[in-house]
N, C-alpha and C positions, 0 to 999 in steps of 0.2 A: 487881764487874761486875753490871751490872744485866739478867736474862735474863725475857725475856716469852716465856712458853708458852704458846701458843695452842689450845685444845681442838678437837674435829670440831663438825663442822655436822651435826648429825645432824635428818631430819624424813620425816614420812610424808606426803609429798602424796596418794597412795592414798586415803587417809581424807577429803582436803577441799581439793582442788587449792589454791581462794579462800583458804584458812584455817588452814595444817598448824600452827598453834601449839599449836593443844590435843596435836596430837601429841610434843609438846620433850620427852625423858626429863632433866630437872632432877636431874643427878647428878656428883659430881663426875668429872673423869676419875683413876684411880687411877694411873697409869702416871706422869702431870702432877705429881701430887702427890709421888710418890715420887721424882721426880726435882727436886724443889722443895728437897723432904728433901734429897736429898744436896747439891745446890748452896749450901744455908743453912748446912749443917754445914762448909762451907768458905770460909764468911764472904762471901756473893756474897748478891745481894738476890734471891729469885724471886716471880715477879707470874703468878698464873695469870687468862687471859683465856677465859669461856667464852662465842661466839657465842650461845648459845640464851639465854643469860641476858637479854642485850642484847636480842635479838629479845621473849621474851617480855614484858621491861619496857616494849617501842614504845618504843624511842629506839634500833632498826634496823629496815627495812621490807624484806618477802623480794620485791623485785624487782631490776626489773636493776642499781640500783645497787648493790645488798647487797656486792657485794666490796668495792668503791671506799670506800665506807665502813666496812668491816671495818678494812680495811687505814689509815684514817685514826684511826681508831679505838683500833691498836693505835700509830700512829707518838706518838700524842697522848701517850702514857705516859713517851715517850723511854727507847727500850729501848737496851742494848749491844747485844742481839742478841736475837732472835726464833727460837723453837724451835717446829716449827710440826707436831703428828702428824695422821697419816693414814688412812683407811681407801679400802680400793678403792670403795667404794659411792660415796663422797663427793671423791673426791682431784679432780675440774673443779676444787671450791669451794678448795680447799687450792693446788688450780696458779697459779687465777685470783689470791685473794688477795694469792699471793708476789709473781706479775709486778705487782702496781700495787705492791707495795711495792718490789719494785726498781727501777722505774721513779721513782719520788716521791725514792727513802735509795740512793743502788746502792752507798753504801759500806758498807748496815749487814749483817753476814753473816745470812744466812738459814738456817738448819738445817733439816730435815728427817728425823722419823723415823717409827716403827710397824711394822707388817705388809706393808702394801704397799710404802711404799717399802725395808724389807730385801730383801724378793723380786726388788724391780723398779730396786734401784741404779744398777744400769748405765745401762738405757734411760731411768730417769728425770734421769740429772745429763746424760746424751748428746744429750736433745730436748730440757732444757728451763736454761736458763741464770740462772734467779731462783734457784734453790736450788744455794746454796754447799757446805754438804758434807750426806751422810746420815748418820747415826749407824744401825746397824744391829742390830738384836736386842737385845737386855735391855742398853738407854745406863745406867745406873745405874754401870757402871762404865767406859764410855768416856767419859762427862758430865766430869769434871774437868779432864782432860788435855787431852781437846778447848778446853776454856772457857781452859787455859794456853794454848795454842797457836795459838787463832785472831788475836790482835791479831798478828802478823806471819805469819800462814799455815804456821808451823812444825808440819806435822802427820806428818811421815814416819813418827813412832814412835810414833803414837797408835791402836792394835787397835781393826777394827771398823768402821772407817768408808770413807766412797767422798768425794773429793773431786774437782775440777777443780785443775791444776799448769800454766797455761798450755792448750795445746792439750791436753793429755795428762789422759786419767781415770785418776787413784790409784785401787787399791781394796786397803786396807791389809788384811793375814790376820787373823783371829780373829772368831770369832761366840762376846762374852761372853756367858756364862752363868753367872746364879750358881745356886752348885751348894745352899748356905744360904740360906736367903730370911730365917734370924732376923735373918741380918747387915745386912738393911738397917734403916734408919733408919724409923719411924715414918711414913708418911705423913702431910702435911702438911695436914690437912683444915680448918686455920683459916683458910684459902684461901678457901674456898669459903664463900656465904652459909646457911649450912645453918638457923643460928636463924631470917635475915628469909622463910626459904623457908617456915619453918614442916616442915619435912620429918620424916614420922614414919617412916623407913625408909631407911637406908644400903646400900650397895653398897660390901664389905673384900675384899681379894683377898687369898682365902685358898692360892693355891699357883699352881704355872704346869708347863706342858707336858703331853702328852698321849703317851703309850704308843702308841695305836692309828693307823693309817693307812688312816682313809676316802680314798678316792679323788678328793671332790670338797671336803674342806678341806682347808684351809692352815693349822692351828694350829699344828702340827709342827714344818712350815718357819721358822715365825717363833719358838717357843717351845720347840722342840726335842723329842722322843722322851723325854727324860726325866722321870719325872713327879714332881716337887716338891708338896711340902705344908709349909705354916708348922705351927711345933710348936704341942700344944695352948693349952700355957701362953702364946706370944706370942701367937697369936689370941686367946684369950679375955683379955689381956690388952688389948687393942687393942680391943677390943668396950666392958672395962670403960673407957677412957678416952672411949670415944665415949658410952656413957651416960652417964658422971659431967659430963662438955663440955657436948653436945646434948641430955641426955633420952632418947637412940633407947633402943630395947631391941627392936628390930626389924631383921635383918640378912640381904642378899644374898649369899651367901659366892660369889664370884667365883673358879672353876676351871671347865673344861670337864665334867673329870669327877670328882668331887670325891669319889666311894666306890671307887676305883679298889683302894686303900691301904686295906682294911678293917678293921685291927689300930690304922691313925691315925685315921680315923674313928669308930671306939669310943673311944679315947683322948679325943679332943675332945671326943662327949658325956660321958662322966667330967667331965670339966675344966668344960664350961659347964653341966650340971645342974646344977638348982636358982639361978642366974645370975636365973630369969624372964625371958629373954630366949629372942623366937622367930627362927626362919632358915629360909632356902631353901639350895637347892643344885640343881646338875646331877647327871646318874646315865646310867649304860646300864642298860637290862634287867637286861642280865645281871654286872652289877655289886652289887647289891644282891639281896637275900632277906628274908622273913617276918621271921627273928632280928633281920637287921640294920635293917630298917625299924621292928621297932619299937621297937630302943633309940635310933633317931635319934629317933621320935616322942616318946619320952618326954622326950629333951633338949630339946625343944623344935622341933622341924624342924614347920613348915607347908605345905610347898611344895616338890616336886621334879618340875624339868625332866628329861624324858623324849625324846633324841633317837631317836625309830625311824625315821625317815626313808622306810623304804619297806613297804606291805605285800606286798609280793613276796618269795617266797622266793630265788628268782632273783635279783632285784637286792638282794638282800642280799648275797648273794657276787659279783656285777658290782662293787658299789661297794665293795665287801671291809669292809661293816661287820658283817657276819656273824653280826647278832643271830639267836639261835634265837625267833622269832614266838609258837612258844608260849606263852612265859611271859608277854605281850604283857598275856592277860586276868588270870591269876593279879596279878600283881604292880601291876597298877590296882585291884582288886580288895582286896589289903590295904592298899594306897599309900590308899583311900580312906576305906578301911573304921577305919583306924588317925585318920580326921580331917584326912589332910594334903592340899593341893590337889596333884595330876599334872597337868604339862602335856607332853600326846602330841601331838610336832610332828614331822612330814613333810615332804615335798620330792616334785616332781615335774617332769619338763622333764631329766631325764637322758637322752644322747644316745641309750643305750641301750636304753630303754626301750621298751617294745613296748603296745600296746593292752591286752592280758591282763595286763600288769604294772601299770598302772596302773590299772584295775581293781580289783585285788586290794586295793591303797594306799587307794580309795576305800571299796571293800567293809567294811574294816577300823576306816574311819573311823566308817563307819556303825553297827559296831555299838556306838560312845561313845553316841551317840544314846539308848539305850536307859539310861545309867546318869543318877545324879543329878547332874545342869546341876553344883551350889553345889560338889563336889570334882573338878570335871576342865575342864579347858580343851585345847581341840583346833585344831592351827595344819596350814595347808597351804602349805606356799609354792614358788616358782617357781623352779627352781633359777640359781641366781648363778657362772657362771665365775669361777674364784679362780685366780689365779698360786702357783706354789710346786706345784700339785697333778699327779697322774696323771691327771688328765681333762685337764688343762691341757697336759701333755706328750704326749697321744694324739691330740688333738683340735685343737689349736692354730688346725692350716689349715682348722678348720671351724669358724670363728666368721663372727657375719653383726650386723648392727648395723638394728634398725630404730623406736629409740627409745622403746620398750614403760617405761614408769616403774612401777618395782614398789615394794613398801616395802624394797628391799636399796638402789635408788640413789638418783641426786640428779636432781632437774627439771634442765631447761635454764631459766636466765636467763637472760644474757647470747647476743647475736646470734650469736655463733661456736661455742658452746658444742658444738652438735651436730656441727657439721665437726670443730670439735678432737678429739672422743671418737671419731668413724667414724673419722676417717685415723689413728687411734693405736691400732689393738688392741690391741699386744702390751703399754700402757700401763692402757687402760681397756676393759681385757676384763670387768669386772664390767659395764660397762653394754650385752654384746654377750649374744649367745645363741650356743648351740651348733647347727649345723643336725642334728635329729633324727630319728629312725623315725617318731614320730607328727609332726603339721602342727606347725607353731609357734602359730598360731589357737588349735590343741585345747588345748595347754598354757594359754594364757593365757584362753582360755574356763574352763577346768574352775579356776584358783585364782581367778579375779576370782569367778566365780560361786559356790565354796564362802564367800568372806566373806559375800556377800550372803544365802544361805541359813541361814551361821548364826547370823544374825540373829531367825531365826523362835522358835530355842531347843528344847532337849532332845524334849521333850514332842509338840512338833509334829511338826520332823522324821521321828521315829521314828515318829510315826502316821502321817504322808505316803508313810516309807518302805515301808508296809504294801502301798500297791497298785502296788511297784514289788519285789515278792516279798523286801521288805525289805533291798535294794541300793542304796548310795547309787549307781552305778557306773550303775544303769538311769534311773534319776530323773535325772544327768547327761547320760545320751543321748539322752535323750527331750528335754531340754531342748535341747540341742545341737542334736540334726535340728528339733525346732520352732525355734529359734533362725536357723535356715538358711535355713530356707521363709518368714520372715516379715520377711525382712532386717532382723533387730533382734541384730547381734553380741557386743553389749556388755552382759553381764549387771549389771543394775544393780534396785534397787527395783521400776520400773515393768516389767524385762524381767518379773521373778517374776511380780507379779499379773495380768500379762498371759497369761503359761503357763498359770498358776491358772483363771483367766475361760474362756481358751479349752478348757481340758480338762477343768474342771466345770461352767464357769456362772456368771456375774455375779448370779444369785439362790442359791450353795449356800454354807454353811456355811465349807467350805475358802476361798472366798473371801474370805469373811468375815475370819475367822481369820489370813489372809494380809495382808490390809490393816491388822488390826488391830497384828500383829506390826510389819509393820513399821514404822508411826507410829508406836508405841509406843515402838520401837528410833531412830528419827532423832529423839526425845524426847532419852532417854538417850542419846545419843553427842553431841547438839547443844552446840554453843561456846558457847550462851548459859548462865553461873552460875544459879542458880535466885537468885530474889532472897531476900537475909534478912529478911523481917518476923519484927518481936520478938512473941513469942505475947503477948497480953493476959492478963493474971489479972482478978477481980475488983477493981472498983475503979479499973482501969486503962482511960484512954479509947481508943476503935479509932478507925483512920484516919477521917476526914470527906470528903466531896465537897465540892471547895472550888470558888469561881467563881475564872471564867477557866480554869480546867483542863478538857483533854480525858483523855478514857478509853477504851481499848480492848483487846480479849484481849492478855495479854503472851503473849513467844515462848516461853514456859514451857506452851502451850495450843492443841490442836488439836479440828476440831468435823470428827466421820467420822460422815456420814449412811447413815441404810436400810444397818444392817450388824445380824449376828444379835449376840445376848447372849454375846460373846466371853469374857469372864472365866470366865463358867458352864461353856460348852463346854471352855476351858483348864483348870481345875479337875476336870473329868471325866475328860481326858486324861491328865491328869497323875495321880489317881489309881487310875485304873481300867486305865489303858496299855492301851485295848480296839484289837482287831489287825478291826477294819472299821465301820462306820456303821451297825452293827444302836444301840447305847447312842443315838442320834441321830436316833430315831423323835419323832414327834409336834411338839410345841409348840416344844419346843428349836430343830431344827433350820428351823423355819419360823418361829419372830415372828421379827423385827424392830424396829430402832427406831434415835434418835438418840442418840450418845453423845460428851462431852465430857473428853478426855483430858488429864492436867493433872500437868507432871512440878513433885511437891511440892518444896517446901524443905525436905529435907532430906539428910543427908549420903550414903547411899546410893539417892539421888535416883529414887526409889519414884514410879512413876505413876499414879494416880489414876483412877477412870472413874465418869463420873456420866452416867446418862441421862437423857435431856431430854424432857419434854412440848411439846407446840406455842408455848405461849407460852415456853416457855427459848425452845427454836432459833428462834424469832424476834426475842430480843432479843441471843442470842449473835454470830449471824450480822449482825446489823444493829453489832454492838460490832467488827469485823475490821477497822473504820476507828474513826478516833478520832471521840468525840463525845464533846458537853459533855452533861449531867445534863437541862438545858433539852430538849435537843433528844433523850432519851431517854423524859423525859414528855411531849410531843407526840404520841411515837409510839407510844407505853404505856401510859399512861395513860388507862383509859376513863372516871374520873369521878375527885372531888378527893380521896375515900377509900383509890383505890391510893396515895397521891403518898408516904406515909410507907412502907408495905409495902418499896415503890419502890425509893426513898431507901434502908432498910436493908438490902437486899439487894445493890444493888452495893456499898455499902462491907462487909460480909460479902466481897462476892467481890476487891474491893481487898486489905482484911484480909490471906488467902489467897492473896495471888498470881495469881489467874486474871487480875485487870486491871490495867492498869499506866496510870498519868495523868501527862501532860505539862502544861506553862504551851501557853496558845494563843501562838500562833505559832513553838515551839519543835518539833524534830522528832529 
């Protein structure tokens, strides 16, 4: 039987409504895979399909047709049957998809499984008729049986799944779980294009389920209370086969909480020391300590996610994740100090949540600010209604829908998209809210506006936070009631420098500083590649200005005028971390001048600042349209002695990147 697994659509409009490809996380799905494994191991052909791959390549476009074409897409393969998983963020793209494909094949079966659909079985095979049966929680071992049973619908003794029998919804007993994870079969990652990706880092799922019951996930529900870990030996085992295949030696170890088990976790770095292979993982606070951080560090560990979710003592036992705060500083503190990056991620938009709680969560955040940018990364995000949970069972009759796109869910494409989602809560409660203590506005004010802020970077920040008595939590309200007064709701790039201007000055430093951040920042995040010029050695000839071509700054290159000597003042900042604008007397804080920002080629795509004399910004500014070489010495040229000067300078700035040249009439 020939089975096509279909992966999620996973994208962050947030970042670039026009553009979310730069956002595609290029990996494989592991659950796909693993289920590829077993179907292979019983002589059936598995075909793993991943949407983003297709999108990235341009030969899918993210608009309204995008399903229509998914779904052609996948028919084109000539599947036996279509396995299709899910996530609540994304399950429109997952609905949409099935229905053209049952509409086009209605005899080919449809399966359906993941997290959402386990939770939401019922209601989903009850409203929606494209999908034939669910396979529900860890299919690795209902996948066979099923795959026996579907050519005549023989499923009555098949554990685990919900089907349609006529009028009537089966929903057959048992939520497998396997209780050995060595048992299963290798994931199947030659599936996936990992060499043409060039990919220097994997994602292996090192164990499954979680102990603990936060109030507002659903891991549990789907992966169960129990907490599983693969033995040292098969994971490191599994690592050695992806390096010796791939190259990697770079590895995600995919569990929630992966130091839960501190005696397996020692075990494993035994096992993969000295490997040369490095990993990430997840952790609680208070799952980890000193000792045990730094025998992970020494095995190699780079990177550990850090859920604290709230700085509130109080909503720590509301949500019953019940970290003790304290160790909050402590434990970033060697988490950093040991070389390895923390990422301390939050949440905010719990119904419970009170003004002072929230607060606290900011407060907390603010004092990341002060440590070193290069080992910590700091996430706030909005919180996501999930099915399976206790906020979801308390709160249920208090969802409200008014189509806010965060990075948890999916745009609307298609015309209907938004009706289908509002008239279905109890299906697409990820894309609803909870109605809360604080506004809905505030929630969605205070996380749109912390991405945009930490843009600015460590340094600033926390020197910003200075005259806000060093609270991130003040410097949001302030922005907020400015925000209010000036009908400008939507915190974005131009809200900040606008706060900035108005609360210091279109001639102070901070503004400066402000605008300079954040050009510098929509540099580095921009979807433009830097372009590859090959450096020249001696001997080797540099580009030419050729006729017929025009020239003009590439999108690699921004010109910010009348702003002060921003590097100087960041440099200061950063090492002096002075707590007010006494360092910022004289010269510094009053010249001025023109500066041309220029995001270099190269691999950690380092920005550049060169400042300009009268004649630069006037040939810079006069280059933002394209123009031929002709019409540069016209206008440049005072006598026939510059004309070579001329000449070698813009192929210098060709050379480098700064200008980019077309054929005339080409665009």
């Amino acid at each position: 039987m020939r089975i096509l697994f279909v992966d999620n659509l996973l994208v962050d409009t947030t970042l670039d409504a026009n553009n979310p490809f730069h956002s595609l996380d290029l990996q494989p799905h592991l659950g796909l895979l693993s289920l590829i494994a077993v179907a292979e191991g019983a002589g059936h052909e598995g075909i793993l399909y991943d949407p983003k791959l297709a999108l990235s390549r341009g030969t899918l476009s993210f608009d309204s047709g995008l399903y229509q074409n998914i779904a052609n897409d996948l028919l084109q393969r000539n599947p036996d049957v279509i396995g299709l998983t899910t996530l609540g963020c994304n399950f429109i793209c997952t609905l949409k998809v099935a229905a053209h494909l049952k509409r086009m094949n209605p005899e080919l079966p449809i399966l359906l499984g993941g997290p959402h659909a386990t939770i939401l079985d019922q209601e989903i095979i009850k409203r929606f008729p494209q999908f034939d049966v669910i396979a529900r929680n860890e299919a690795e071992l209902n996948l066979l049986p099923l795959l026996e049973g579907l050519p005549h619908m023989c499923l009555n003794s098949v554990p685990g799944i919900t089907f349609r029998r006529g009028s009537e919804i089966v929903s057959n007993p048992g939520a497998p779980l396997i209780e050995e994870l060595d048992s299963l079969p290798q994931a199947a990652y030659r599936h996936y294009p990992i060499k043409e990706l060039k990919l220097t880092s994997l994602r292996v799922e090192a164990g499954r389920g979680c102990p603990f019951k936060c109030t507002f996930c659903s891991t549990s529900s789907f992966f169960g209370r129990r907490y599983r870990l693969k033995s040292a030996g098969r994971l490191c085992a599994e690592l050695d086969y992806l390096n010796a295949e791939f190259g990697i030696s770079n590895f995600a170890l995919m569990h929630d909480l992966f130091t839960v088990n501190r005696a397996k976790v020692r075990a494993f770095c035994t096992e993969v020391e000295g490997r040369g292979y490095t990993w990430s993982c997840s952790a609680r606070l208070d799952c980890v300590d000193e000792d045990l951080l730094e025998r992970m560090s020494s095995a190699g560990c780079r990177a550990i996610y850090y859920g604290v979710e709230t700085g509130s003592p109080r909503m720590q036992t509301v949500i019953e994740k019940n970290q003790d705060l304290a160790l909050f500083t402590p434990i970033l503190d060697v988490t950093q100090r040991l070389g390895m990056m923390a990422v301390a991620s939050f949440i905010t938009g719990y119904p419970q949540e009170e003004q002072a709680d929230q607060d606290e969560t900011l407060d907390l955040i603010g004092t990341c600010f002060k440590r070193p940018q290069e080992g910590l990364k700091v996430q706030l995000h909005l919180l996501t209604p999930e099915p399976g949970t206790k906020l979801m069972r308390e709160f249920a009759d208090a969802l409200a829908y008014d189509g806010h796109i965060t990075d948890f869910n999916f745009p609307t494409l298609e015309s209907d998209d938004s009706e289908v989602m509002e008239k279905n809560p109890e299906v697409f409660m990820n894309h609803h809210y909870y109605f809360c203590t604080l506004p809905r506005q505030r929630h969605i004010f205070v996380t749109s506006l912390f991405k945009v802020l930490y843009a600015l970077g460590f340094p600033l920040l926390s020197y910003l936070l200075n005259y806000y008595d060093g609270k991130l939590s003040r410097l949001t309200a302030s922005m907020y009631e400015w925000g209010q007064q000036a009908g400008h709701h939507h915190p974005d790039e131009s809200f900040i420098i606008g706060y900035v201007e108005n609360r210091w000055g279109c001639g102070h430093y901070l503004t400066s500083l402000v605008r300079y951040m954040m050009t510098a920042h929509q540099l580095l995040t921009s979807k433009v590649q830097p372009i590859a010029f090959p450096s020249t050695s001696p001997g080797e000839k540099k580009p030419k200005l050729r006729r017929g071509h025009k020239y003009n700054l590439s999108s690699q290159t921004v010109i910010l005028r009348d702003i002060h000597d921003c590097p100087g003042l960041l440099n200061l900042i950063e090492a002096e971390r002075p707590t007010s604008d006494s360092k910022f007397q004289g010269e510094m804080s009053t010249a001025r001048g023109d500066y041309l920002l220029f995001l270099e080629n190269s691999h950690d795509k380092t920005v550049r600042n060169f400042e300009l004399n009268e004649p630069a910004i006037g040939l810079f500014e006069f280059l933002t349209v394209p123009r031929t070489y002709q019409e540069c010495s016209v206008n440049f040229l005072g006598h026939q002695s510059d004309a070579q000067s001329l000449k070698a300078f813009l192929e210098e700035l060709l050379q480098i990147g700064i200008l980019s040249s077309t054929r005339n009439g080409e665009r």
